[in-house]
C-alpha positions, 0 to 999 in steps of 0.5 A, a space after each residue: 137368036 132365041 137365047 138371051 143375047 148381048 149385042 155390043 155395037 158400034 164398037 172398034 174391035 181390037 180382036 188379040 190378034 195383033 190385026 188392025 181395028 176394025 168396027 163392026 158389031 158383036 153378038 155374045 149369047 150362052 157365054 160365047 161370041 155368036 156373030 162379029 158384023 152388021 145386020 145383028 138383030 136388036 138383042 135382049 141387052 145392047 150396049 153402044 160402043 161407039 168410039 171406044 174400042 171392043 177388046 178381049 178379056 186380059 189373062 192375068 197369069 201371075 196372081 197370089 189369090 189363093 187366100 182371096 178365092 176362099 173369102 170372097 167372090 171379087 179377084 180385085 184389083 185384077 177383075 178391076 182393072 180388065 181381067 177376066 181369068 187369073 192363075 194362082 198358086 204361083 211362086 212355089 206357095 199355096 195352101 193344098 194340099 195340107 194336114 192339119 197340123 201344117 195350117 200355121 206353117 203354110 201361113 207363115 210361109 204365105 205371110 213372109 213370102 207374100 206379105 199377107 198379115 198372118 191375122 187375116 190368113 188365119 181368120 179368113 181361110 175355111 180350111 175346108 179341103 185337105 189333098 189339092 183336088 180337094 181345094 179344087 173342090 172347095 172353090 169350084 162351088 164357089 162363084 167369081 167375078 172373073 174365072 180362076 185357075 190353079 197351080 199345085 205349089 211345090 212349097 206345100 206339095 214338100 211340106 205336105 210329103 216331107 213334114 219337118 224334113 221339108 220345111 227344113 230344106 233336107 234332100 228328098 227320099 226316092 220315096 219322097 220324089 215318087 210321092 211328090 210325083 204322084 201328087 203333081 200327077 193328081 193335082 194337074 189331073 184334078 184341073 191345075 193349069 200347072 206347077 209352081 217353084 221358089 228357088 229364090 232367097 228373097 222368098 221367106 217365112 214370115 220367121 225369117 226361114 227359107 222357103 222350102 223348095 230354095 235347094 230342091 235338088 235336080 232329081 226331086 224336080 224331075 221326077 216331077 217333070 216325068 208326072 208332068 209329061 205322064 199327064 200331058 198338060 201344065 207348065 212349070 212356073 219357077 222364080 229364081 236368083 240365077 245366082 249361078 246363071 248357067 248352071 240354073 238356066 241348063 237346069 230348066 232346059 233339061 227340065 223342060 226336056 224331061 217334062 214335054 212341057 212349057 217353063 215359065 221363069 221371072 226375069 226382073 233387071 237388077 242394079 247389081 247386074 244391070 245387063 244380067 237379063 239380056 244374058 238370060 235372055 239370049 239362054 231363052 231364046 237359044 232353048 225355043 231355036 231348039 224347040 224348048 218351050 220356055 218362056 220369061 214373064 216381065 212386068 210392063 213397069 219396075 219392080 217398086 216399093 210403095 212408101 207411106 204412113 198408111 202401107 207397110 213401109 215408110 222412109 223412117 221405120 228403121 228410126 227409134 222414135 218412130 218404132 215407139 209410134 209404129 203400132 198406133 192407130 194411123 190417126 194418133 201416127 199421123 198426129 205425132 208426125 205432125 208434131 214439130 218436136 217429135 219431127 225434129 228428134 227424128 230427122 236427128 235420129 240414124 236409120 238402125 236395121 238390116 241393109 235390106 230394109 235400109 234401102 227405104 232411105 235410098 233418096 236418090 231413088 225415091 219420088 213421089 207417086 203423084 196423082 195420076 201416078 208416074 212410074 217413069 219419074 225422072 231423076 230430078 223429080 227425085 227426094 234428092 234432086 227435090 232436096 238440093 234444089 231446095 237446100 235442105 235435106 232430103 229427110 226432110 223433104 221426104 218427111 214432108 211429102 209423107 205428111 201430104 194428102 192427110 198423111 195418105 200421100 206415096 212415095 215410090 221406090 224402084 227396086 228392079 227394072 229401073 238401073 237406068 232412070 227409065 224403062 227402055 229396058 222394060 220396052 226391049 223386055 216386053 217387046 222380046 218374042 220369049 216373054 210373057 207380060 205377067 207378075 201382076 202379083 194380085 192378092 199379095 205384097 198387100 202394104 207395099 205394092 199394087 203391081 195388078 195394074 200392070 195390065 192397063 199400064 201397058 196400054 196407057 202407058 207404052 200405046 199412048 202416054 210414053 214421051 220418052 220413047 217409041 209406042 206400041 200399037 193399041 193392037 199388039 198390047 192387046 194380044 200380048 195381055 189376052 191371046 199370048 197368055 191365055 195360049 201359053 196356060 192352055 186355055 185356047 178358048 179365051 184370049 180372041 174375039 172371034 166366033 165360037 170363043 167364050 165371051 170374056 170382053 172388055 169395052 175401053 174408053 181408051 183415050 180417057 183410061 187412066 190410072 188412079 192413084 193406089 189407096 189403102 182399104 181395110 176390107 180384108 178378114 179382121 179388118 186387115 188393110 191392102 193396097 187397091 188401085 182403080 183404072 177409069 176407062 174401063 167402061 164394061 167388063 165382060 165374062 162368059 156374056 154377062 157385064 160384071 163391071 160398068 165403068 167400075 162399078 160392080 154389076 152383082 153379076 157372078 158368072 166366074 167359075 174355076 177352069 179345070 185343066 187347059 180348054 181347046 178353041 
């Protein structure tokens, strides 16, 4: 072994393949695993892994870093928290291919759709590419902590073909389908690892428009479908309301049929149609009996707001008194909430605002995060549970918990995945053969979620710290975050400890993991602010053979770079 070689001994290795643990050492050298045994000669680093367990890098396969990729070399909190290779341009939005006269437009779209300030768009996004392999071009000379992959975002590809007329929804021209096509066909030959749509009302510009692609007609997304089977490779990655469930899912098997290729759909658990999901569910499976390939990706906890002085939302935002004080500094903020006049006027005051935004006074609903946080809280921890055995009103109990921890405390809000008060039906959903764990949702939702943790919640919370429910073994958590995901985006060469694949690692202290609580930096362009969150445990991550974080820290080590297109075993 002449090469520079990092051995990992002692380790337990938990390899993706949903097999047993075993111990044995490992050996990475120019990027790829070079032996699995014993009788490994001393390499030129070593690290010991006794007691902790040897993993595959996690692939994170729904991300919104297509701003974060053009400012900065560090994909966190994804890198933070254990994975290795992210995708992006999810959702339908993305910033290529554009003109230059739609720059403004597509932030617009990325700020309402993904809650990015419009500030740190416009002062951190270079902007120096045009078509979609121009974008390519732009972050492949560019250096990661963790390797990226592309999607062409169908939002801009229509607004880009189509101008106004796109962004307004009009039907495409047989002209318009064709130019669409051939772009798609391009993108995905330029390296884009798939296709990417919004037929979802809840995705809007931060004007208050829809998103371009809401009522894309079946033929538009065909024709992308054909450029898709031309070029044999990518999926199609689609988020809708299944507001007509039949109609939409009959929609995405014949795309499925058209394309040759993988579907990929978001599947949540509403409150309005609690048993809505199983419906679908039983469509997905139906497609693959039929050798479709589609797939529903789930995220391992709800769907949640984050409620506090500091983030985006809080329980009274929609409170006059409170709209006068929104724009301060958060010191002079914290200072007038802890003032007991200005508390009393506002527990007096009536929430006035959309029925959307009312729901942040949902106190039935509501708990506090606590540190570690609880996304699984019982129904008498709640504010209202809270509030009646106190004998006061939940407001004010509410108000309370905001002022703790400097004014830095969380509430959490379960919106979706939660209709019972638990997460049974996250465990049927995660544990289904047609799902995907996904919607990490990385890079977006920057003041009022941080969802990339989802990844380690799976193995701290359904392999060993559920007490309301069955486990899952550490062995099949592994393979559904590495080997499953990194299989359905084409990227064959990751996802497994076996010899010969590329050396993306992780050492866990398992039985020390644990999730910190969320906290507001501000280390965005401009100064902008977002939610970060930390796992401890982690005691190395590992891409193409070099340590890029030990036990959270960052080593300086850039060895990321954008795949192009899908990679063999």
């Amino acid at each position: 072994m002449s090469s520079p070689s990092l051995v990992i001994r002692n380790g337990t290795i938990v390899d993706g393949s949903g097999g047993d643990p075993y111990e044995a050492d490992l050996v990475a050298i120019d990027g790829k695993i070079a032996a699995i045994g014993g009788n490994i000669p001393k390499g030129t680093e070593e690290i010991d892994a006794r007691g902790k367990l040897v993993t595959p890098g996690f692939i994170d396969v729904h991300t919104h870093y297509d701003a974060q990729v053009t400012w900065s070399d560090r994909l966190s909190p994804s890198s933070w928290n254990g994975a290795t290779t992210v995708l992006f341009g999810n959702c339908g939005v993305g910033f290529a291919p554009c003109h230059e006269d739609q720059h403004d437009m597509l932030i617009n779209l990325m700020e309402g759709v993904e809650d990015i300030p419009e500030v740190v768009l416009s002062e951190g996004l270079p902007w120096n590419w045009h078509s979609f392999p121009d974008f390519l071009d732009a972050i492949a000379a560019r250096s990661y902590d963790v390797d990226v992959a592309a999607q062409v975002p169908h939002a801009a590809l229509r607004v880009y073909v189509m101008g106004q007329r796109g962004a307004n929804r009009e039907p495409a021209t047989a002209q318009d389908r064709q130019r669409m096509a051939e772009l798609t066909a391009e993108g995905l030959r330029a390296g884009a690892l798939g296709f990417s749509t919004s037929r979802t009302l809840n995705h809007r510009a931060a004007d208050g428009s829809h998103i371009p692609t809401l009522r894309a007609e079946e033929a538009e997304l065909t024709a992308i479908a054909h450029a898709m089977r031309e070029a044999g490779t990518g999926w199609m990655q689609i988020v809708s309301d299944f507001e007509d469930q039949d109609d939409e899912i009959g929609l995405f098997r014949r795309l499925a049929r058209e394309s040759g290729r993988p579907v990929t759909i978001t599947l949540l658990q509403s409150d309005a149609r609690p048993n809505g999901w199983r419906e679908l569910m039983s469509h997905i499976d139906e497609a693959n009996a039929e050798g479709l390939r589609i797939t529903a990706q789930v995220r391992s906890r709800p769907t949640s707001v984050l409620l506090g002085l500091e983030l985006s939302q809080n329980p009274f935002m929609g409170r006059p008194s409170y709209k006068h004080i929104a724009d301060l500094p958060f010191p002079e903020r914290l200072a007038a909430m802890r003032q007991p006049d200005f508390r009393a006027r506002i527990l007096a005051e009536q929430f006035q605002g959309s029925r959307r935004a009312g729901r942040v006074e949902r106190w039935d609903r509501m708990y506090p995060l606590g540190d570690p946080p609880d996304y699984e809280p019982k129904a008498e921890s709640s504010v209202a549970a809270r509030a009646a055995r106190q004998g006061r009103s939940p407001e004010e109990v509410a108000y309370d918990l905001l002022l703790e921890r400097d004014g830095k405390a969380i509430l959490y809000l379960p919106v979706t995945n939660f209709a019972a008060g638990n997460l049974d039906v996250v465990r049927e959903m995660i544990a289904a053969p047609n799902t995907l764990i996904g919607l990490g949702d990385g890079g977006a939702h920057v003041g009022i979620m941080c969802d990339a943790t989802a990844t380690s919640y799976t193995l701290t919370h359904w392999t060993r710290d559920r007490r309301r429910g069955a486990l899952f073994p550490v062995s099949w958590a592994i393979k559904r975050l590495a080997a499953d995901n990194a299989a359905e985006i084409g990227l064959n060469d990751r996802g497994l400890l076996k010899v010969g694949m590329k050396a993306d690692i992780n050492i866990l202290d398992y039985d020390n993991m644990r999730l910190r609580s969320p906290e507001v930096v501000y280390d965005l362009p401009a100064g902008g602010k977002r939610l970060v969150q930390r796992t401890d445990g982690f005691d190395a991550t590992i891409v193409s053979g070099a340590v890029v974080y030990r036990h959270g820290e960052a080593t300086g080590l850039l060895p990321g770079r954008l795949m192009r297109g899908p990679r063999g075993a």
